[in-house]
C-alpha positions in Angstrom: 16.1 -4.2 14.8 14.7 -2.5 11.4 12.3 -4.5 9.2 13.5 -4.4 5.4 10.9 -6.0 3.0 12.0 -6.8 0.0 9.6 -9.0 -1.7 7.6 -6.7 -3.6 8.0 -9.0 -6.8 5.5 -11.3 -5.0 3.5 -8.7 -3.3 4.1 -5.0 -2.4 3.8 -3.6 0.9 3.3 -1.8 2.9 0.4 -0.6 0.9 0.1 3.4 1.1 -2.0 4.2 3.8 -4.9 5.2 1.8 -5.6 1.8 0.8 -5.8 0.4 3.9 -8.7 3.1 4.7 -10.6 2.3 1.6 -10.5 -1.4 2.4 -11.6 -0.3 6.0 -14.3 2.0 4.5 -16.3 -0.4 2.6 -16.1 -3.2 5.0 -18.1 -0.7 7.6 -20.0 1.2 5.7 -20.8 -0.2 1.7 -20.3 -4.7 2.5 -22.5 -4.9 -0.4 -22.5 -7.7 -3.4 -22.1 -5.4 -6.9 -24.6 -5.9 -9.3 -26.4 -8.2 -7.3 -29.6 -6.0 -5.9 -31.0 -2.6 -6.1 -30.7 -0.7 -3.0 -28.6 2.0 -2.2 -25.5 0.0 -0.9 -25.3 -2.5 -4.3 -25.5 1.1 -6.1 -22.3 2.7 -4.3 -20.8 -0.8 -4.6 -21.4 -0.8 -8.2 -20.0 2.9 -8.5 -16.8 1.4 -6.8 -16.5 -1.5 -9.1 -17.2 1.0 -12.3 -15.0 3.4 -11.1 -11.7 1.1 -10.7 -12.3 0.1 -14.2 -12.1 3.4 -15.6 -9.0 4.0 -13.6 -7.6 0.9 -14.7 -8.8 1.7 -18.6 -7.0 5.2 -18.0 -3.9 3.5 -17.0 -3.5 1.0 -20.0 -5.1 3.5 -22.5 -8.0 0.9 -23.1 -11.0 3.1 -25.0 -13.7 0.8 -23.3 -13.2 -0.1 -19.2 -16.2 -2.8 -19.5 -13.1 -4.6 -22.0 -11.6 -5.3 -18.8 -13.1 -7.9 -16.6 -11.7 -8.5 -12.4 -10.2 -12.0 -11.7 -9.0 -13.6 -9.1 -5.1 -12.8 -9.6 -3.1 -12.8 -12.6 -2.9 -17.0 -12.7 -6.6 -17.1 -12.8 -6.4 -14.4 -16.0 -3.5 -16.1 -17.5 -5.9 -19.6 -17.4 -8.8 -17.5 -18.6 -6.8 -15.7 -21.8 -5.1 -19.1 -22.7 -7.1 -21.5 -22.6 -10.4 -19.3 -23.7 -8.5 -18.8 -27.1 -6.4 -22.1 -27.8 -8.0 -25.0 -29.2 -6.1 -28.0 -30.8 -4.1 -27.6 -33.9 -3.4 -24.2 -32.6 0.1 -23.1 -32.4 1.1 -20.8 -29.8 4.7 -19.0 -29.0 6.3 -18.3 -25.3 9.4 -17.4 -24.0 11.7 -19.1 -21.9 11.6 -16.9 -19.0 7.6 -17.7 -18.7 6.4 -17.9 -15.1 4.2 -21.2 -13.8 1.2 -19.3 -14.3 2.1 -19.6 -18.2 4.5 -22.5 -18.6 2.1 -24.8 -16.9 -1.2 -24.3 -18.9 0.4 -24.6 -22.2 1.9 -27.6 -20.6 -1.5 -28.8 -20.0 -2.6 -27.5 -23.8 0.0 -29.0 -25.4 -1.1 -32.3 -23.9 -3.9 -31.9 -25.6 -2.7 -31.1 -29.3 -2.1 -27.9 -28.9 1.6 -26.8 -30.7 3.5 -24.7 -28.3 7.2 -22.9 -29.1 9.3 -21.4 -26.1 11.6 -19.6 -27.7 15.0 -19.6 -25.9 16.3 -16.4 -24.2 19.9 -15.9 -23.6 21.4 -16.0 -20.4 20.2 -12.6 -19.5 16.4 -13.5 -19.8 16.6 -11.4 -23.2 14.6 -12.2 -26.6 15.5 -11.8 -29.8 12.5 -10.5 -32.0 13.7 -12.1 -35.3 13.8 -16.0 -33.2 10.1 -15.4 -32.4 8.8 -14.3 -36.1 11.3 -17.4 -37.0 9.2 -19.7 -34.6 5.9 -18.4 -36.6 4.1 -21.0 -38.4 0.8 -21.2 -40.4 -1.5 -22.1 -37.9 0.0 -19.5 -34.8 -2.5 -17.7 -33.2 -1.1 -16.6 -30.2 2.1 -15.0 -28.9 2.3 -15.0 -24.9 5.1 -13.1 -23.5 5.9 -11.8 -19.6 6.6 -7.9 -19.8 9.5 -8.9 -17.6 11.1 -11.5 -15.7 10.2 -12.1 -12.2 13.7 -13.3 -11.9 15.6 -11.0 -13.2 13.7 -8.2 -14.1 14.5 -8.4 -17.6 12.4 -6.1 -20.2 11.2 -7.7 -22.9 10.5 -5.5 -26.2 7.2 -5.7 -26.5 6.5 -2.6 -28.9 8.8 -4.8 -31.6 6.8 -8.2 -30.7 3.5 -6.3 -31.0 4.3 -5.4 -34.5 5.4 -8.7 -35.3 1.9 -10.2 -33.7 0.2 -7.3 -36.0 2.3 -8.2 -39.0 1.3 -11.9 -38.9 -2.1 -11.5 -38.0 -1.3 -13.4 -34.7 -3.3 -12.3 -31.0 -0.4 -10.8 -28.6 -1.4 -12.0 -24.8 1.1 -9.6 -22.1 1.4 -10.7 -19.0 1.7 -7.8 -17.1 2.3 -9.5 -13.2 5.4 -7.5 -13.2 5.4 -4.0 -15.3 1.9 -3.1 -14.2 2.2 -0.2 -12.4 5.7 0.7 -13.0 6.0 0.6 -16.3 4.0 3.1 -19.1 1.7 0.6 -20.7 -0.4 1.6 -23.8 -2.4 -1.6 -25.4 -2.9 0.5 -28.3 0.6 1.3 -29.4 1.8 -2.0 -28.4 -0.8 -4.0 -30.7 -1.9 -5.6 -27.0 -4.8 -8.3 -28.3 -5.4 -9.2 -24.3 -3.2 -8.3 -21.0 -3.4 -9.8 -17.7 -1.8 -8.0 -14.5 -2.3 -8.4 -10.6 -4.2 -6.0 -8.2 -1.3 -6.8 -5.5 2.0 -5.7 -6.9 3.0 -2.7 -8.2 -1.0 -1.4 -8.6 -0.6 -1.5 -4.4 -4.3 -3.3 -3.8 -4.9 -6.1 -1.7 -4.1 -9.9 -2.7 -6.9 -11.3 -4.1 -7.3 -9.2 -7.2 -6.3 -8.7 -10.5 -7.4 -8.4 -14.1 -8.1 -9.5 -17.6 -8.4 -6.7 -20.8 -9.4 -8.8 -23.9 -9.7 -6.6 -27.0 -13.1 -6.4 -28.9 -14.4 -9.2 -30.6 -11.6 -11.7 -29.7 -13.6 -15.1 -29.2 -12.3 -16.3 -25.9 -14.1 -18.6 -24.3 -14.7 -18.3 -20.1 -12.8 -20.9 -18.0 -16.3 -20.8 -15.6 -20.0 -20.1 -15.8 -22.4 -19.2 -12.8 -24.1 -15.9 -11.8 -23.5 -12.7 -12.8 -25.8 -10.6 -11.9 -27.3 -9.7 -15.8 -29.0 -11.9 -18.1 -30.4 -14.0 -15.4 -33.4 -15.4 -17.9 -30.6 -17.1 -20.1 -29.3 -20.7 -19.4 -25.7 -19.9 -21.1 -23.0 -17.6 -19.9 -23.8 -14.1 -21.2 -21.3 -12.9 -24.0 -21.5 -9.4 -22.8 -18.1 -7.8 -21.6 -17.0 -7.6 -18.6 -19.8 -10.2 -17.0 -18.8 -12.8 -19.2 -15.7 -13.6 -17.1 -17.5 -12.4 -14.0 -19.1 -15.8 -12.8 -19.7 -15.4 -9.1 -19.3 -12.3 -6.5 -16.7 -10.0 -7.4 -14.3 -9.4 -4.6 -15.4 -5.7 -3.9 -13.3 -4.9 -0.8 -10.3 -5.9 -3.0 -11.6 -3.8 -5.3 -12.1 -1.1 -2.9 -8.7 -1.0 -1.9 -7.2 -1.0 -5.8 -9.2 1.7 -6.8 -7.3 3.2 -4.0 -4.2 1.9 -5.7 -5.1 3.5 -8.3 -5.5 6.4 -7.3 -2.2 6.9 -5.4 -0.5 5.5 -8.6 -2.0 8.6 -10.7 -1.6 11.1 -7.5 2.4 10.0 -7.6 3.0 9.7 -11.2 4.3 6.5 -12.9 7.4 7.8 -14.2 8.5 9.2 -10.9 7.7 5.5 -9.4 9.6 4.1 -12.2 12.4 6.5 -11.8 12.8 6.0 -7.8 12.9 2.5 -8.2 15.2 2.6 -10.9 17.4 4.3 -8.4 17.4 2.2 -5.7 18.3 -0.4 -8.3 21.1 1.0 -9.7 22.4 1.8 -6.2 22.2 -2.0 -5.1 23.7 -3.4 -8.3 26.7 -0.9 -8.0 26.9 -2.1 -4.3 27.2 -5.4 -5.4 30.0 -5.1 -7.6 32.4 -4.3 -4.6 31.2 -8.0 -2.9 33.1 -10.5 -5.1 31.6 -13.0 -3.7 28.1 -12.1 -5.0 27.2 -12.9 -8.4 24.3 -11.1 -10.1 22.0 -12.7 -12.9 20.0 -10.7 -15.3 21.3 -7.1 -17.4 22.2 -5.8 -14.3 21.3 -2.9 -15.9 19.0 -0.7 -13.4 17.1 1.0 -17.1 17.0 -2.7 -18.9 15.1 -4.0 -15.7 12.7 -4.0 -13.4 13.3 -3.5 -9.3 13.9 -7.0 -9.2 17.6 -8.3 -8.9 18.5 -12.2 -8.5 21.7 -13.2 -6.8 23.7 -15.9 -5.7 26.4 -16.1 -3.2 29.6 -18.8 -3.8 29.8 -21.4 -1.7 26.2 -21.0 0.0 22.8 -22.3 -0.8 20.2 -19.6 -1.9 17.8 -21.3 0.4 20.2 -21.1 3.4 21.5 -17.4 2.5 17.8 -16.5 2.5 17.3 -17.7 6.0 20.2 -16.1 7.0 18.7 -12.5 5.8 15.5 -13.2 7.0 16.0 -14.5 11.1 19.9 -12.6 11.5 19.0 -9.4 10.2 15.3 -9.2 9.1 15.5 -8.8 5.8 12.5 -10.3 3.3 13.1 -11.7 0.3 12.5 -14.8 -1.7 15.0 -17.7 -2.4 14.2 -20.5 -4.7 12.5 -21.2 -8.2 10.5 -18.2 -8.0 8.2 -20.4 -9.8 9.9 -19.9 -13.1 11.9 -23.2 -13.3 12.0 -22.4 -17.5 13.8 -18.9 -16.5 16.3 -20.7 -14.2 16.9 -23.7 -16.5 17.5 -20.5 -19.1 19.9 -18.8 -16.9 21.7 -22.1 -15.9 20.6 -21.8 -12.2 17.8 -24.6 -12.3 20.1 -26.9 -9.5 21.4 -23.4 -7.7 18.6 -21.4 -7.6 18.6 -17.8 -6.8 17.8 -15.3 -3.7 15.9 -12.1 -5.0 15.3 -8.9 -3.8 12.7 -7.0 -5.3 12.3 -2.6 -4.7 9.3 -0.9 -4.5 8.3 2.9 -4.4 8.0 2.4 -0.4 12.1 1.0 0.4 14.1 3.5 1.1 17.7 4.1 0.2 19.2 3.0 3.6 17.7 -0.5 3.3 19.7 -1.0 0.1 22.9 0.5 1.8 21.9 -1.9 5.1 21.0 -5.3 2.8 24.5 -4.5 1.1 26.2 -4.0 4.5 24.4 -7.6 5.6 25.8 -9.3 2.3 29.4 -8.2 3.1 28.8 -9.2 6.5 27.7 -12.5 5.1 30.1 -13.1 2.5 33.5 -11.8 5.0 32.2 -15.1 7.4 32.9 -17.4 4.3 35.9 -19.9 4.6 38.6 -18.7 2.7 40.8 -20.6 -0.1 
């Protein structure tokens, strides 16, 4: 029986095969720790870790790559970018589409007298620009916003809420978790004060990476101290970018094998990632409309979203039609939360929940056509009325 994956909203794969070689490659013959020693190995490690970060400065149009410093996964950027720049008596604006990894340290913020505003989306995970500058107070400092929906997909317009940000003097944090990758991202023209995005999504590296970009001059503060391989002499963290969110050994072979995301990304071309995916959207959400049964959440709207399409099925629970996809006919995907409870809650799905399939470059035209044969399959077994 095929295997169909399709839950490359939490992590793509399969990864293209280069990746898998570069990951290979520096395990056998580099295995050193960058910026940690001088020999020849620690050099072509360095190289590596330089080298990603110009690739990754290329993709973002960021002037200076040392502006963006490697974490852990987009949570551990998300941590680092709020709660480096918050402070009490600070107001701060979301959405209410946010994922966990934002929701849940404002949450711990706003506990601690920091003012936060999630600004309610409608039904379709959209936001209205003129409801955020409405939300703007005095003291706002930051604007937080998800690119788009891990739910539904949903674009936000982030070129308008970038000029807003600009206009009131107010930093713009993008989290990138889902767009990175697939979407044309310039932190320039979108007034971008700091970005977080994964390593393991749409950028095709290995889990276990990611990354922070923070502007010049913006005073966040790191969420951790330690090594870093420069400024050894000095007892505080050094305020050089990127090592000053660099505490610890970097996670090179990660590294190794997004550079060799990276590359296949610019090898490929963006817009012709974007526009295959876009295609095998559009292809499942017109399948869908023949299976009334099925009930789509989000635009459904394959150019006002990302590969990622939320569904429900009447009269069956998302957890149990997930099971069903996965052990009857092998199909991947994710059923639940999608730990966005604020997105569900906005969509009126919070009790529900949702089953999600999520494209990438790599899923092929017959797995939509198959996944929409499985659903009819499904949805024909249903009692009827």
């Amino acid at each position: 029986m095929r295997y169909v994956y399709f839950d490359n909203a939490a992590t793509s794969w399969p990864k293209p095969p280069s990746v898998l070689q570069a990951v290979e490659h520096f395990l056998r013959e580099v295995g050193a720790s960058p910026g940690r020693a001088g020999h020849k190995r620690t050099v072509e490690a360095n190289r590596m870790v330089d080298e990603t970060r110009e690739l990754l400065a290329k993709q973002f149009n960021i002037d200076d790559h040392e502006q963006i410093s490697f974490t852990l996964n987009a949570t551990d950027g998300l941590n680092t970018a709020i709660k480096g720049i918050l402070k009490p008596g600070d107001h701060v604006i979301t959405s209410s589409m946010e994922h966990n990894s934002v929701s849940r340290p404002l949450y711990i913020l706003e506990k601690q007298g920091v003012q936060v505003t999630k600004v309610k989306c409608d039904c379709q995970g959209s936001i209205c620009v003129k409801d955020i500058e409405k939300a703007v107070k005095p003291n706002t400092k930051l604007i937080v916003i998800t690119h788009a929906s891990n739910v539904t997909g949903t674009i936000m317009p982030i070129k308008e809420i970038g000029e807003l940000a600009k206009k009131h003097n107010i930093y713009f944090l993008l989290d990138a978790s889902q767009s990175a990758g697939i979407e044309d991202i310039d932190v320039k023209k979108y007034n971008i004060s700091m970005m977080v995005f994964p390593g393991h999504k749409s950028l095709y590296g290995p889990q276990g990476t990611g990354g922070l970009y923070v502007s010049g001059g913006l005073p966040v503060q790191p969420l951790r101290q330690g090594g870093t391989g420069s400024k050894s002499d000095t007892p505080g963290q050094p305020e050089i970018l990127p090592e000053k969110f660099e505490s610890g050994t970097l996670n090179a072979v990660g590294i190794a094998g997004l550079r060799a995301g990276l590359r296949y990304i610019h090898q490929v071309g963006i817009d012709n990632i974007k526009e295959y995916e876009q295609q095998l959207t559009k292809r499942f959400l017109n399948g869908a409309r023949e299976i009334s049964e099925l009930v789509i959440y989000g635009p459904r709207d394959a150019g006002k979203q990302l590969p990622v399409v939320s569904f429900e099925i009447k009269g069956l629970k998302a957890g149990d039609v997930g099971n069903i996809l996965d052990e009857k006919y092998n199909i991947a995907c994710r059923a639940g939360l999608h730990c966005a409870p604020d997105a569900h809650r906005t969509m009126g799905t919070f009790e529900r929940k949702l089953v999600r399939f999520s494209f990438s470059y790599f899923n092929k035209p017959e797995e939509v056509d198959y996944a929409l044969d499985c659903l009819k399959e499904i949805t024909s077994e249903l009692p009827k009325n």
